[in-house]
CHARMM internal coordinates of N, CA and C (Angstrom, degrees):
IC EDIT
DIST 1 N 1 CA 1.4496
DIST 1 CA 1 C 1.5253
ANGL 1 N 1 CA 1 C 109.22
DIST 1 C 2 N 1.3726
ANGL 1 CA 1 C 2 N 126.57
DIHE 1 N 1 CA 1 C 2 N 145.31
DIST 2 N 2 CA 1.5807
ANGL 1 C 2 N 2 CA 126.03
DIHE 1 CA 1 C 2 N 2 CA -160.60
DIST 2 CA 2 C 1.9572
ANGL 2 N 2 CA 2 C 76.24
DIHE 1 C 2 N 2 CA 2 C -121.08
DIST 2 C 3 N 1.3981
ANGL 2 CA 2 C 3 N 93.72
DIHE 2 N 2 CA 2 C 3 N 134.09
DIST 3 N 3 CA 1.4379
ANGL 2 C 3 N 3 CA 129.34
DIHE 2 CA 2 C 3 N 3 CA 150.70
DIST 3 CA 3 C 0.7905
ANGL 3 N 3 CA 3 C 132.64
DIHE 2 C 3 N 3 CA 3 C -77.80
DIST 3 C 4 N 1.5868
ANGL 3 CA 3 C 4 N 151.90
DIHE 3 N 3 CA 3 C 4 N 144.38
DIST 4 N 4 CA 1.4962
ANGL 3 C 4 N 4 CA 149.15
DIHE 3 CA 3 C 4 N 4 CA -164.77
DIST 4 CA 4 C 1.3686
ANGL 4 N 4 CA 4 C 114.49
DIHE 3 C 4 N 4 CA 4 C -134.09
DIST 4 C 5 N 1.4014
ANGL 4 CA 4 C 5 N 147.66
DIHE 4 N 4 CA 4 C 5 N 144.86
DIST 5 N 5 CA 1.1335
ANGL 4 C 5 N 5 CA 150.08
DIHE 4 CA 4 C 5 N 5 CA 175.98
DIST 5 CA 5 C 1.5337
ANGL 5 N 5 CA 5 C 108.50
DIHE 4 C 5 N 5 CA 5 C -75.16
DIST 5 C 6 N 1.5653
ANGL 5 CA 5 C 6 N 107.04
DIHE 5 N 5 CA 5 C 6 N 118.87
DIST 6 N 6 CA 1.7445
ANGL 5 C 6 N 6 CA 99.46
DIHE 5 CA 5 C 6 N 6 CA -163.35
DIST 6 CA 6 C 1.6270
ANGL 6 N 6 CA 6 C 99.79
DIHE 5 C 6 N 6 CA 6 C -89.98
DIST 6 C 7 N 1.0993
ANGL 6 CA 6 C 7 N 123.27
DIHE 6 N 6 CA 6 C 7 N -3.69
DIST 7 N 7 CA 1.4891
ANGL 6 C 7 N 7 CA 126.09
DIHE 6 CA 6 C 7 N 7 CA 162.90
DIST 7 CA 7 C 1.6672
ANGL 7 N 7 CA 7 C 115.88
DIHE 6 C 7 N 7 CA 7 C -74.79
DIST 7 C 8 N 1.7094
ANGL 7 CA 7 C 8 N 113.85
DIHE 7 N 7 CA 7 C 8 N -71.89
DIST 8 N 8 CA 1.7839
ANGL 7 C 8 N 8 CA 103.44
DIHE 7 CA 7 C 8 N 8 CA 176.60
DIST 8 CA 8 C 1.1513
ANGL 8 N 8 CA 8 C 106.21
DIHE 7 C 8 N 8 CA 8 C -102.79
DIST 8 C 9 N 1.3800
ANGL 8 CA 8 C 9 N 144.77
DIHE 8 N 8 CA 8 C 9 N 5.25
DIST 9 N 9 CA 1.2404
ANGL 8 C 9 N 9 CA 146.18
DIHE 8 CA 8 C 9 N 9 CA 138.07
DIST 9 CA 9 C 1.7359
ANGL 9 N 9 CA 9 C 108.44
DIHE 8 C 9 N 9 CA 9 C 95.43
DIST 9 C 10 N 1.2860
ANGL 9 CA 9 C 10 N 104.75
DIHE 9 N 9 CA 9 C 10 N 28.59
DIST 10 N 10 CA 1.3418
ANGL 9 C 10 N 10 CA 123.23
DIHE 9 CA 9 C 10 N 10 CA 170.32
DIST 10 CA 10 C 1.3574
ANGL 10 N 10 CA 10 C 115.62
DIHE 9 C 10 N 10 CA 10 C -91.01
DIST 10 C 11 N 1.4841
ANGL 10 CA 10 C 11 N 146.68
DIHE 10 N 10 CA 10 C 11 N 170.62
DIST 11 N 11 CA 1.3165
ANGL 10 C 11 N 11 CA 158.66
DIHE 10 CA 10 C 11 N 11 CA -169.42
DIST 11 CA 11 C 1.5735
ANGL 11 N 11 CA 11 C 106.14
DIHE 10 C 11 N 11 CA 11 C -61.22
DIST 11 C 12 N 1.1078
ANGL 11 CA 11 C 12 N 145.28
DIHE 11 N 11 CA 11 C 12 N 124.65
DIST 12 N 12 CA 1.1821
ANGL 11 C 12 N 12 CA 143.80
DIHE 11 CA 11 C 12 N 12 CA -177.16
DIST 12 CA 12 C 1.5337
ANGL 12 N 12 CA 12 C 112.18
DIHE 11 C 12 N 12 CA 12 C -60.84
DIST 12 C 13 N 1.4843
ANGL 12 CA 12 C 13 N 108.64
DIHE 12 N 12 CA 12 C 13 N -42.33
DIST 13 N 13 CA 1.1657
ANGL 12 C 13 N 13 CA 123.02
DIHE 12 CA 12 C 13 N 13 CA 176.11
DIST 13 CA 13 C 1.7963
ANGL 13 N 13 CA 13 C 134.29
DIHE 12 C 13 N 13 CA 13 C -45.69
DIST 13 C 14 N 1.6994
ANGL 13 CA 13 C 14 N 85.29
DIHE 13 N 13 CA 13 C 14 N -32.60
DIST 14 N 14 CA 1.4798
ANGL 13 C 14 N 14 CA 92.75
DIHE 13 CA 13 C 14 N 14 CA -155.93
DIST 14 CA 14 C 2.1412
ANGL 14 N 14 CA 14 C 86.10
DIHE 13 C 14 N 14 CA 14 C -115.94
DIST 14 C 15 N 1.4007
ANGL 14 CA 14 C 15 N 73.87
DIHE 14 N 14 CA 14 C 15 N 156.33
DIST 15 N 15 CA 1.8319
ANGL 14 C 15 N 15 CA 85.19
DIHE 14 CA 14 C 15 N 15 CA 174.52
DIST 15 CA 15 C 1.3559
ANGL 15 N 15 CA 15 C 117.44
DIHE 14 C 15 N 15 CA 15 C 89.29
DIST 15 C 16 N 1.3969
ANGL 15 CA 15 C 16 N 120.73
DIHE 15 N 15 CA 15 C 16 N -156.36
DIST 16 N 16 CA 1.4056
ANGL 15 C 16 N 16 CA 142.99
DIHE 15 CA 15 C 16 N 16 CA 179.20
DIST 16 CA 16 C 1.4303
ANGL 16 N 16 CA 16 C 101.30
DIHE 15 C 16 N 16 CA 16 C -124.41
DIST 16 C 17 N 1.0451
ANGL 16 CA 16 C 17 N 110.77
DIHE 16 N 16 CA 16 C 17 N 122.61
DIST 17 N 17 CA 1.7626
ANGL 16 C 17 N 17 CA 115.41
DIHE 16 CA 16 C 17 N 17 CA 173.19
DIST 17 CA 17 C 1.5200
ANGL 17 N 17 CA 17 C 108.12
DIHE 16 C 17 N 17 CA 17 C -122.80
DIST 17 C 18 N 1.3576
ANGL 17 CA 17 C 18 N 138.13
DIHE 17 N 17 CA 17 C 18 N 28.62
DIST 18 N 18 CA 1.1130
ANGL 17 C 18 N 18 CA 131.84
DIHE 17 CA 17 C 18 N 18 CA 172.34
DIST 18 CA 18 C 1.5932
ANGL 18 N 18 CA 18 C 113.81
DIHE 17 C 18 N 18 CA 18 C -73.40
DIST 18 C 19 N 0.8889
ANGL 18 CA 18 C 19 N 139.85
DIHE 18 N 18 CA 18 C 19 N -38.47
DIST 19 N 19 CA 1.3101
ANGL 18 C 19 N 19 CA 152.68
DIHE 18 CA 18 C 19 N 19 CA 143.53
DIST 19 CA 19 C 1.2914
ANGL 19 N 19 CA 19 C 119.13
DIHE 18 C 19 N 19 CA 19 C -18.76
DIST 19 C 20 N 1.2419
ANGL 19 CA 19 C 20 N 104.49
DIHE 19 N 19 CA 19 C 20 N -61.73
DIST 20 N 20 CA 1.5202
ANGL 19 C 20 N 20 CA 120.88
DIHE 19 CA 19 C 20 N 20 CA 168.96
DIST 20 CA 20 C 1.5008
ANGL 20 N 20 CA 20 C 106.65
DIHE 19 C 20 N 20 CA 20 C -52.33
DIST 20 C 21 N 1.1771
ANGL 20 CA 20 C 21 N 108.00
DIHE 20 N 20 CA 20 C 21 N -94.59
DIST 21 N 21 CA 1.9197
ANGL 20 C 21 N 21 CA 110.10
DIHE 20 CA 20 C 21 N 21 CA 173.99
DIST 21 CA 21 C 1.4192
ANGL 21 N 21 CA 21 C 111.99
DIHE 20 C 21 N 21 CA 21 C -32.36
DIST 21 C 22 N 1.1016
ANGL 21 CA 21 C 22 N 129.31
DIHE 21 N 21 CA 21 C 22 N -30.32
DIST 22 N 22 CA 1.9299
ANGL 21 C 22 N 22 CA 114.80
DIHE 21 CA 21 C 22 N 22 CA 160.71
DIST 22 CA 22 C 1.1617
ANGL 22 N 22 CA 22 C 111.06
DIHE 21 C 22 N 22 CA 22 C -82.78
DIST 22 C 23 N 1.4047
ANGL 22 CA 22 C 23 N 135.40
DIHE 22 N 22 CA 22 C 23 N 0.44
DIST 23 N 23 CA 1.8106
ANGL 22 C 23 N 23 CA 120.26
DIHE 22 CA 22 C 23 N 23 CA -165.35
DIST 23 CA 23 C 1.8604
ANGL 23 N 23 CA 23 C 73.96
DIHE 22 C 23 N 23 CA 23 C -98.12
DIST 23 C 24 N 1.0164
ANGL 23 CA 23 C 24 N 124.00
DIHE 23 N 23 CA 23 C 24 N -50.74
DIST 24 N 24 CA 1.6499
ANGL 23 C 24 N 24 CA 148.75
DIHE 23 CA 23 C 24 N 24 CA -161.36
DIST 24 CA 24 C 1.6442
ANGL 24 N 24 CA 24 C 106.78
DIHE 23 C 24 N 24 CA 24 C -39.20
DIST 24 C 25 N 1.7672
ANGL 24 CA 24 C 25 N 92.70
DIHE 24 N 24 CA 24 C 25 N -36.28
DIST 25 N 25 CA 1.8671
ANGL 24 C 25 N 25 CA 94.16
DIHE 24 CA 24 C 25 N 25 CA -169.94
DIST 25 CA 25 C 1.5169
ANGL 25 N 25 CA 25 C 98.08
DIHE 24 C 25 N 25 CA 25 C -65.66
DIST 25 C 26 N 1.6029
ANGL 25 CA 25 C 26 N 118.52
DIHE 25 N 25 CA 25 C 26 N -12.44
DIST 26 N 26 CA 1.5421
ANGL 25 C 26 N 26 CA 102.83
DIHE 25 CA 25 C 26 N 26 CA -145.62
DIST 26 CA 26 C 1.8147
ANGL 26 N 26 CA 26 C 88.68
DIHE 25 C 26 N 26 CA 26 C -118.13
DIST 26 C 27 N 1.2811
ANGL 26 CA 26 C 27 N 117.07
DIHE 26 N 26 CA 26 C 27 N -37.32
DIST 27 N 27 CA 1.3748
ANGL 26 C 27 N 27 CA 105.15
DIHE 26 CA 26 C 27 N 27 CA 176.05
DIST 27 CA 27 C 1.3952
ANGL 27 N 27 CA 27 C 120.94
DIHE 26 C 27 N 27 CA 27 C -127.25
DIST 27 C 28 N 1.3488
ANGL 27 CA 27 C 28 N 103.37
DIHE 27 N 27 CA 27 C 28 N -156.69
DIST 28 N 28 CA 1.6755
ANGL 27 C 28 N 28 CA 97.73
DIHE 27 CA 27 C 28 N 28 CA -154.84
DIST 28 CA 28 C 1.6226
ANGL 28 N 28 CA 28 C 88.90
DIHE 27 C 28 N 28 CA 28 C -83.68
DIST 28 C 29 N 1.9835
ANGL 28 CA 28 C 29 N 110.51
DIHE 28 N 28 CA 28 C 29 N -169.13
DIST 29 N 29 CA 1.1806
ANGL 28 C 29 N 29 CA 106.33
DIHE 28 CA 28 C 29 N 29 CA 134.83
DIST 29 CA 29 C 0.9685
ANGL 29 N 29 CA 29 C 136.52
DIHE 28 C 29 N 29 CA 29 C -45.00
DIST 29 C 30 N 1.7183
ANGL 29 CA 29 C 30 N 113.58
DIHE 29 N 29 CA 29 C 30 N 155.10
DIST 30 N 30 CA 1.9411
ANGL 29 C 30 N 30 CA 100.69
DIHE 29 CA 29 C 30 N 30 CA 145.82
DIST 30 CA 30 C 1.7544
ANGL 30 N 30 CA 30 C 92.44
DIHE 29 C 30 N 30 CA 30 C -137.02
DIST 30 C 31 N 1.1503
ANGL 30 CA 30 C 31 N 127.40
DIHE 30 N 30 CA 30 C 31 N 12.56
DIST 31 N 31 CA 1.5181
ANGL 30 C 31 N 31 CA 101.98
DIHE 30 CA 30 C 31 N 31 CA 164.70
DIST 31 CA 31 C 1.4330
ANGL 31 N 31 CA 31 C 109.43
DIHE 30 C 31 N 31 CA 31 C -130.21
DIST 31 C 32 N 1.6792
ANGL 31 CA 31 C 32 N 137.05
DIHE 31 N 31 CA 31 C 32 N 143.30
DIST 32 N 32 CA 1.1526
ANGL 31 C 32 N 32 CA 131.50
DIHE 31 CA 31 C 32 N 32 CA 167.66
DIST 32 CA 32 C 1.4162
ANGL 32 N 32 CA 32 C 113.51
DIHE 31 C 32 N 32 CA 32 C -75.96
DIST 32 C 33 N 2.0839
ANGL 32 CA 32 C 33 N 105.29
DIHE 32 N 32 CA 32 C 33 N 110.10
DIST 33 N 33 CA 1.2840
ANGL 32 C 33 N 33 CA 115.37
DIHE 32 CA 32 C 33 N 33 CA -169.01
DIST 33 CA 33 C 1.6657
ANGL 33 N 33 CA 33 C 114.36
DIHE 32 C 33 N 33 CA 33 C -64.29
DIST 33 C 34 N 1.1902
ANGL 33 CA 33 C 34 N 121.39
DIHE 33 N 33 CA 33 C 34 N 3.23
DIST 34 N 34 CA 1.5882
ANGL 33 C 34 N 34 CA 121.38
DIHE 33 CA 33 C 34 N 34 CA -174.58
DIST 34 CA 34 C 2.0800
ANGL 34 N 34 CA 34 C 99.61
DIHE 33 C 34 N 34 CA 34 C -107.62
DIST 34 C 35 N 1.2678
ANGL 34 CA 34 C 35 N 93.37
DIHE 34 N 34 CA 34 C 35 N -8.88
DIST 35 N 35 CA 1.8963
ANGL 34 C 35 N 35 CA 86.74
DIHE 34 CA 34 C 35 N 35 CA -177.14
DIST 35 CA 35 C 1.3464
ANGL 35 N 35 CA 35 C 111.86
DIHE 34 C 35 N 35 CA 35 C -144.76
DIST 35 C 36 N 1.5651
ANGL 35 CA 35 C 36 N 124.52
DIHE 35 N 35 CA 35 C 36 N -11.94
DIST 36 N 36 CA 1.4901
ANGL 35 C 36 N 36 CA 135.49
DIHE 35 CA 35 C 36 N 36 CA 170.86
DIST 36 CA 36 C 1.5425
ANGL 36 N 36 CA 36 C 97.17
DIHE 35 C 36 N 36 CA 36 C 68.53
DIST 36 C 37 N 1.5738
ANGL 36 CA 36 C 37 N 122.29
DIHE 36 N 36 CA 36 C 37 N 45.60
DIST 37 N 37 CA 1.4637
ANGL 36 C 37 N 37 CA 107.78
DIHE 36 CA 36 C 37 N 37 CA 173.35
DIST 37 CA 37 C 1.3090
ANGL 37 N 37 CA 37 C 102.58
DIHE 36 C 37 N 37 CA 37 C -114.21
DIST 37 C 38 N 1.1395
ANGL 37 CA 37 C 38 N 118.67
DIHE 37 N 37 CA 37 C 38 N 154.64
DIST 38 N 38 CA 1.9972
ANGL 37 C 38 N 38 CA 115.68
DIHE 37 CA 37 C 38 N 38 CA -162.90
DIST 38 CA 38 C 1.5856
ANGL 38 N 38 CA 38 C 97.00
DIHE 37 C 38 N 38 CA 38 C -87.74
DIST 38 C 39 N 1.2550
ANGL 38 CA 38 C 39 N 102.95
DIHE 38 N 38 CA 38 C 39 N 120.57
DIST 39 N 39 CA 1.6980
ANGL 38 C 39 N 39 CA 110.73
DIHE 38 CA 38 C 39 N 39 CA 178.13
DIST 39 CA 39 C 1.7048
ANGL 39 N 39 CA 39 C 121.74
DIHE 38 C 39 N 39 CA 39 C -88.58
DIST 39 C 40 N 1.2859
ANGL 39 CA 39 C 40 N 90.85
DIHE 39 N 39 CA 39 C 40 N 154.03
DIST 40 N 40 CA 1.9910
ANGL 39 C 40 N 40 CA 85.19
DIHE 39 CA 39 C 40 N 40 CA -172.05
DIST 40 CA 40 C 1.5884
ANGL 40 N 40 CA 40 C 85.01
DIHE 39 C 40 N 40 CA 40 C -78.23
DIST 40 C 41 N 1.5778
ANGL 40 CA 40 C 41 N 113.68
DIHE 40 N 40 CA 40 C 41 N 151.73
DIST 41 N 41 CA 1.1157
ANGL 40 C 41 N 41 CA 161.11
DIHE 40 CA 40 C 41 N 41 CA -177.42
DIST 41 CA 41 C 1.4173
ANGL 41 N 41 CA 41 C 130.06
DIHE 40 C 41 N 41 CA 41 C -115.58
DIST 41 C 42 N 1.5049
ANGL 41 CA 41 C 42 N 138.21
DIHE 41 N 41 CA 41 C 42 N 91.75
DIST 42 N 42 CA 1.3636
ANGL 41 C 42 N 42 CA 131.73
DIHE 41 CA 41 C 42 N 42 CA -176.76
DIST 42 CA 42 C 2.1307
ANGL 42 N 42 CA 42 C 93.80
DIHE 41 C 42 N 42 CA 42 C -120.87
DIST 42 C 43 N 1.0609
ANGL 42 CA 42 C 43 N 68.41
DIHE 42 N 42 CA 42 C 43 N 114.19
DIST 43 N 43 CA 1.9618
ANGL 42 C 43 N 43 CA 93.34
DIHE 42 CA 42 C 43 N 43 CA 164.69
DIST 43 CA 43 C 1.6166
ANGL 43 N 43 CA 43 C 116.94
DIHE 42 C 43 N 43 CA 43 C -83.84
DIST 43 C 44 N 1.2275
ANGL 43 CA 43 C 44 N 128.22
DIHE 43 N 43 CA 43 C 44 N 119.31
DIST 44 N 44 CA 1.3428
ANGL 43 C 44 N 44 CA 117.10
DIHE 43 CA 43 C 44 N 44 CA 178.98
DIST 44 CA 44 C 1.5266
ANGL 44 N 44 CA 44 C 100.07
DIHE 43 C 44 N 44 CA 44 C -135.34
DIST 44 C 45 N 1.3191
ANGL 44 CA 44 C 45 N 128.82
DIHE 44 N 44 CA 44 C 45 N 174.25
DIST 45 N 45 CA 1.5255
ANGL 44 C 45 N 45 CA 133.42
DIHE 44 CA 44 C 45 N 45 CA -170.63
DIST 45 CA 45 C 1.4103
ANGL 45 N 45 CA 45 C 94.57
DIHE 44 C 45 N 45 CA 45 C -88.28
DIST 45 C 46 N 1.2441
ANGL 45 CA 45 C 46 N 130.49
DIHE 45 N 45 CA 45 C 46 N -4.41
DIST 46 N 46 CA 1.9060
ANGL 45 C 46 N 46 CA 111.90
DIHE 45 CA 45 C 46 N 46 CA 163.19
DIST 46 CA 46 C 1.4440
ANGL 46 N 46 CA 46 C 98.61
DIHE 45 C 46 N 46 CA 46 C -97.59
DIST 46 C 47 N 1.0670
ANGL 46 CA 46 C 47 N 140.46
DIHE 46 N 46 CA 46 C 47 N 5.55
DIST 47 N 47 CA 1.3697
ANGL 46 C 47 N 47 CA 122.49
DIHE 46 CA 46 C 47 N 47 CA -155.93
DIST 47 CA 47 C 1.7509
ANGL 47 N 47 CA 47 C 115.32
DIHE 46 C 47 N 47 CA 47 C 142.58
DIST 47 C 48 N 1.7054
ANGL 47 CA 47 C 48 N 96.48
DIHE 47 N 47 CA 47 C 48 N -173.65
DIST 48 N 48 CA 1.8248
ANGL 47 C 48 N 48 CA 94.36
DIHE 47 CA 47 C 48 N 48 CA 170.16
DIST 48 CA 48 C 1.4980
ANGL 48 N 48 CA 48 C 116.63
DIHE 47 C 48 N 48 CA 48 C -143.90
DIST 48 C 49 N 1.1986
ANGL 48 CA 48 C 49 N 111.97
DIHE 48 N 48 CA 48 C 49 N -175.93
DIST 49 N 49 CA 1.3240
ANGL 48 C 49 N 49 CA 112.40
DIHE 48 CA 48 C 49 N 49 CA -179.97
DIST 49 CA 49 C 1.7587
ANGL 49 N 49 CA 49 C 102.48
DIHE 48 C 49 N 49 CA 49 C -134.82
DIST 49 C 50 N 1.4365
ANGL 49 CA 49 C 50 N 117.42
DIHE 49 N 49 CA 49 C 50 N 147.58
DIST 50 N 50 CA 1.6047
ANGL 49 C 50 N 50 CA 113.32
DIHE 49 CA 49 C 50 N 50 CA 171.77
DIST 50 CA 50 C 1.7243
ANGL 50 N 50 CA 50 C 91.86
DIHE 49 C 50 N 50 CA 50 C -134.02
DIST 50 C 51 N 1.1496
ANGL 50 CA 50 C 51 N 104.02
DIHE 50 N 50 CA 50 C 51 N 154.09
DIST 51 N 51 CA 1.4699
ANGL 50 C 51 N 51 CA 117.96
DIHE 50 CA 50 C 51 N 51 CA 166.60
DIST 51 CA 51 C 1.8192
ANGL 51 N 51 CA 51 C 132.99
DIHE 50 C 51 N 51 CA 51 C -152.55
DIST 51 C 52 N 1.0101
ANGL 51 CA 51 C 52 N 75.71
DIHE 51 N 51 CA 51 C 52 N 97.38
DIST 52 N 52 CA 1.9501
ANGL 51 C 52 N 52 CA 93.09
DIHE 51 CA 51 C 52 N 52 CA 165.18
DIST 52 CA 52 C 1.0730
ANGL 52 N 52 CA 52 C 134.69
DIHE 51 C 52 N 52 CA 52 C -54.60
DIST 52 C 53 N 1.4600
ANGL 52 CA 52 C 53 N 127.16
DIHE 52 N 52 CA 52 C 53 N 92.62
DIST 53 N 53 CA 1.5549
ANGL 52 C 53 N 53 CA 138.33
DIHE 52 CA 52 C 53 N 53 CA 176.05
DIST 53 CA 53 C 1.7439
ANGL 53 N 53 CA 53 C 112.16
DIHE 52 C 53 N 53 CA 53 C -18.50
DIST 53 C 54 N 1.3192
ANGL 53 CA 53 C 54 N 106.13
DIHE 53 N 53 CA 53 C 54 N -44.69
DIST 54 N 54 CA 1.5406
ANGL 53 C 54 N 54 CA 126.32
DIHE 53 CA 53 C 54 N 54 CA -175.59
DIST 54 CA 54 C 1.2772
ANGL 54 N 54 CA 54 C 117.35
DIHE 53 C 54 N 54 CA 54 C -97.00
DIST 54 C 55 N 1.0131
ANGL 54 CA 54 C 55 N 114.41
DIHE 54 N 54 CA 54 C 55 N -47.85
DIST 55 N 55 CA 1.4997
ANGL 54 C 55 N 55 CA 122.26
DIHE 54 CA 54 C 55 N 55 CA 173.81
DIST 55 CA 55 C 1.3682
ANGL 55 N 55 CA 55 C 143.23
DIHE 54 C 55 N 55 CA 55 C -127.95
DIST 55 C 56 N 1.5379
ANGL 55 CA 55 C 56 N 114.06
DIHE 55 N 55 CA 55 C 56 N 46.56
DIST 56 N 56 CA 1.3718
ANGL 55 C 56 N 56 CA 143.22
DIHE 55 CA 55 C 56 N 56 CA 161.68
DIST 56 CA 56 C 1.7435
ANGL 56 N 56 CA 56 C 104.31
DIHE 55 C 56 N 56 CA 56 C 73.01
DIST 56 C 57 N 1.0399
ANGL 56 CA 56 C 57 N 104.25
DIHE 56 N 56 CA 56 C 57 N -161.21
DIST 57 N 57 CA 1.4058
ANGL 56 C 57 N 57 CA 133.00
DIHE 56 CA 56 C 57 N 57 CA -173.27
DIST 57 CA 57 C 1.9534
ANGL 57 N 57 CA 57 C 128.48
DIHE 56 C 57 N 57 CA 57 C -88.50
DIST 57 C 58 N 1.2766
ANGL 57 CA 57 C 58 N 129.36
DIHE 57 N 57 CA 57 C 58 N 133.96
DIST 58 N 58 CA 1.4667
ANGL 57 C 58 N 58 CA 135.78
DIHE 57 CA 57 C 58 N 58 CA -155.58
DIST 58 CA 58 C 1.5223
ANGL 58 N 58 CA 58 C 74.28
DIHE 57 C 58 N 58 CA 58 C -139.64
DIST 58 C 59 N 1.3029
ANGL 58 CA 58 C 59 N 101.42
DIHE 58 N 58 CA 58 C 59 N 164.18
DIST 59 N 59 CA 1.5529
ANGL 58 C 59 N 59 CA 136.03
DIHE 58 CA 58 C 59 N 59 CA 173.03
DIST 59 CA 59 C 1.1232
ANGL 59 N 59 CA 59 C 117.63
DIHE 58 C 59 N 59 CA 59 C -170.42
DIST 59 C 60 N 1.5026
ANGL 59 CA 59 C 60 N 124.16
DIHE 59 N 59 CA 59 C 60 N 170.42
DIST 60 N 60 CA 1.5339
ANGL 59 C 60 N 60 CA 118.84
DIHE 59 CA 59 C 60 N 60 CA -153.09
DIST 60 CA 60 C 1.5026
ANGL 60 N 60 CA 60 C 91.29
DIHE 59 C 60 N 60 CA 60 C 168.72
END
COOR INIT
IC SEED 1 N 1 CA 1 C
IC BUILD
């Protein structure tokens, strides 16, 4: 099964993702790492919500 970077939504495998994992401390997702499809995103001052057409809902 191929993994996806839920920050730039590239292959987990391939590249440098350090960038990614520091942009990550500060915001939400934006890609679903099991399908690379860009998920809706609501930011609120307690927290957030992401959601995947395919594969449901994350919070944080």
């Amino acid at each position: 099964m191929t993994f996806y970077c839920d920050h730039c939504g590239r292959r987990a495998d391939e590249g440098d993702h350090a960038a990614c994992l520091a942009a990550r401390a500060m915001e939400p997702p934006r890609y679903c790492a099991r399908c690379r499809r860009r998920m809706v995103v609501q930011v609120t001052p307690g927290g957030w919500s992401a959601r995947c057409a395919e594969h449901g809902s994350l919070s944080g």
